[in-house]
N, C-alpha and C positions, 0 to 999 in steps of 0.2 A: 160348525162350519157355515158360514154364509155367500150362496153363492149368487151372484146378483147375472142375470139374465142381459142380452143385446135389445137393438134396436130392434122393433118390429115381434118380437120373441115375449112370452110369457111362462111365467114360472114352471107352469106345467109343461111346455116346451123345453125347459132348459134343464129338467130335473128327468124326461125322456132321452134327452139327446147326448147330454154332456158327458154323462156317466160316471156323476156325481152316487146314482142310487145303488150304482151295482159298490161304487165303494163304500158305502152307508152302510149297503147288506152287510158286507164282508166284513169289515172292522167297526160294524155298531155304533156309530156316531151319531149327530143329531144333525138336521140340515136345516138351516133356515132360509125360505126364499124368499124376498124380499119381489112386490111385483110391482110394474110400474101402471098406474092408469093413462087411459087413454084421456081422460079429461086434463091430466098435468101433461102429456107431451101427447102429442097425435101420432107419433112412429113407435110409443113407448118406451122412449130412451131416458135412461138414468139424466135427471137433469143437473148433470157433472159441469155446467157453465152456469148456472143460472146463481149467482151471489146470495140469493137468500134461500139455496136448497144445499149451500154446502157450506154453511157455517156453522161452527159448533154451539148445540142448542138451541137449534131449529131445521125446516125445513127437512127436505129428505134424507139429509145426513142422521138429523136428530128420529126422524121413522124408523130406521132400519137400525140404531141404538134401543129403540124401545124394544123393538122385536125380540132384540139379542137378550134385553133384561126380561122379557117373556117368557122365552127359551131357558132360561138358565134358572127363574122359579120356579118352573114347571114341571125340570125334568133335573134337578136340583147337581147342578152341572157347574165342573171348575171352573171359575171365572179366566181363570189363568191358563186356560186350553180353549181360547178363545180365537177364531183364523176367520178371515176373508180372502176372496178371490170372484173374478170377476172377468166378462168378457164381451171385449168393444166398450160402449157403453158401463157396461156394468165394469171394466175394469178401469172406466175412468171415474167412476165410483169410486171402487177399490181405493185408490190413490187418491179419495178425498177422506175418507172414512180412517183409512193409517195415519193421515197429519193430521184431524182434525178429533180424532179418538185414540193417539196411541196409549194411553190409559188401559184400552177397553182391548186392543187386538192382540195378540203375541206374534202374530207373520201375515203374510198376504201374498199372493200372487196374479199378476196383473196379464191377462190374454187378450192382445192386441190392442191394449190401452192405452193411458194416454198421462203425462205428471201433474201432480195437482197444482192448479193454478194458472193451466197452460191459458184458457181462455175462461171470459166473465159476462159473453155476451154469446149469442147465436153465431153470428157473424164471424168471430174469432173463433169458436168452434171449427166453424168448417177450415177455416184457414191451420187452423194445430192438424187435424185431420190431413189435410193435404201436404203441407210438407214442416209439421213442426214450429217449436219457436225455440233459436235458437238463445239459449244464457249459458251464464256459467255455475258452474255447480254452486257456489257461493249466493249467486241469484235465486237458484232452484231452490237450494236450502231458506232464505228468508221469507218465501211464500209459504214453507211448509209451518217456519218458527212461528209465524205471523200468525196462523190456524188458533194455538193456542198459547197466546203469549204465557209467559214464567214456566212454563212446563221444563221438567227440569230431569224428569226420570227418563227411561231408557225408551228405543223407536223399536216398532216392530219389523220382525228381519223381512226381507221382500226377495219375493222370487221374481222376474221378468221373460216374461213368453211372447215372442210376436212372429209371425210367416215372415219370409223375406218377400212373399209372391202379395201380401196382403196392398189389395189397392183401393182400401177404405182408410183404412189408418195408415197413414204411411210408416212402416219400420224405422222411422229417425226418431220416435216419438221413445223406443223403445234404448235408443241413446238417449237422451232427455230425461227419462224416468233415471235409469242408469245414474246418470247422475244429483239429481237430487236426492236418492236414494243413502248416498255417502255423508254428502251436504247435509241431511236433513241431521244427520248424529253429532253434530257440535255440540257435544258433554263437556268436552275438554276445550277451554277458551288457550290453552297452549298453540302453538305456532309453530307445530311440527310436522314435517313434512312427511308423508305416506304415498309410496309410491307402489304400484305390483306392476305386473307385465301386459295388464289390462286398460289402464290407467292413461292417460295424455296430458298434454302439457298445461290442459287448463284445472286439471287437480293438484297441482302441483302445492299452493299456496293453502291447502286445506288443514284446518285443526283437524288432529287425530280422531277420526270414527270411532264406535261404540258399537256399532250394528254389523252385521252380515248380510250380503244380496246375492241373488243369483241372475245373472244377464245372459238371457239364450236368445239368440235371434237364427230360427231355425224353423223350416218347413216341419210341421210333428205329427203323427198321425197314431191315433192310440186304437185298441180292441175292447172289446165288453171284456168286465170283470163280470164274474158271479157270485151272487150273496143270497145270502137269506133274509137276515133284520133289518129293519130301518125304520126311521121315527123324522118325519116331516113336518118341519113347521112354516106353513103359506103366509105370507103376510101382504097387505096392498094398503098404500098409502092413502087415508081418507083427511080430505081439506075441510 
């Protein structure tokens, strides 16, 4: 599992707080945290805009790939039991790392994050932060294709978490993921319509999915688990 830390936050923060460790204990997994320096951002935030830290094979996207290939010879670990999640920042990570590695992920889930692509500068950052950018899932999906053009196998399934009370990232972002998330699974170049009870009028026109997601948009508030084992791998990205 790779859990990618917020703004201002460091892995050992986020591996205290989250409660990430207590489920490591309890069901023996492997945790990789990926951290961010303060020399690449000065708040320590995943730099989830910056165009050459979220392209595949390179920059911070391609860090936190190395890591995972670290992780996985060292503790000689299914490749195919592979998961990211992430929070703020780190899950606007998340949502770079699923289009830009789905190769590499099997699922992810995104806490108070943000869809890949939404912005490619500072600027447009804050502005996705404040109140989104509005496209339609068909748009969402070609930022995500565009990641790794010919790719043709399957996306990894995604979960969606965000507060309704959250007044960092604004909760429409979590619409927006929502729907690229569908968008992103054009396998099927068919022209068939997919509709659930979830769904509005701008999905309408979508080729048939391939993937599963989950969309919560709910205040959540969890307790410590307790464990015994756990096997931490730190990582920080050097320039």
């Amino acid at each position: 599992m790779v859990a990618l830390h917020g703004c201002t936050q460091s892995a050992d923060d986020y591996l205290t707080h989250s409660g990430w460790r207590e489920l490591a204990d309890r069901d023996g997994f492997v945790l990789v945290l990926p951290e961010q320096r303060i020399t690449n951002n000065l708040n320590r935030c995943f730099n989830w805009f910056e165009d050459s830290d979220i392209r595949r094979g390179g920059g911070e996207a391609l860090s936190v790939i190395q890591m995972v290939d670290a992780a996985l010879s060292a503790y000689s670990l299914d490749p195919a039991r592979v998961f990211v999640t992430g929070l703020s920042a780190g899950g606007a990570m998340t949502a770079v790392l699923l289009a830009t590695y789905p190769d590499v992920f099997a699922a992810g889930a995104l806490v108070a994050g943000l869809p890949f692509g939404c912005a490619t500068s500072l600027t447009a950052a804050f502005a996705c932060m404040s109140h989104g950018s509005d496209r339609t899932p068909l748009q969402w999906a070609q930022q995500v294709r565009a990641a790794f053009p010919g790719y043709s196998g399957p996306y990894p399934r995604v979960a969606i978490w965000h507060g309704t009370a959250d007044a960092t990232v604004s909760p429409v972002n979590a619409g927006e993921s929502r729907d690229q998330c569908p968008g992103a699974c054009l396998l099927s170049r068919r022209s068939t319509r997919q509709r659930s009870k979830h769904d509005d009028h701008r999905h309408a026109h979508l080729p048939k999915a391939r993937c599963r997601f989950w969309h919560v948009v709910a205040t959540v508030e969890t307790g410590p688990v307790l464990g015994r084992r756990r096997r931490v791998v730190r990582g920080r990205r050097v320039r």
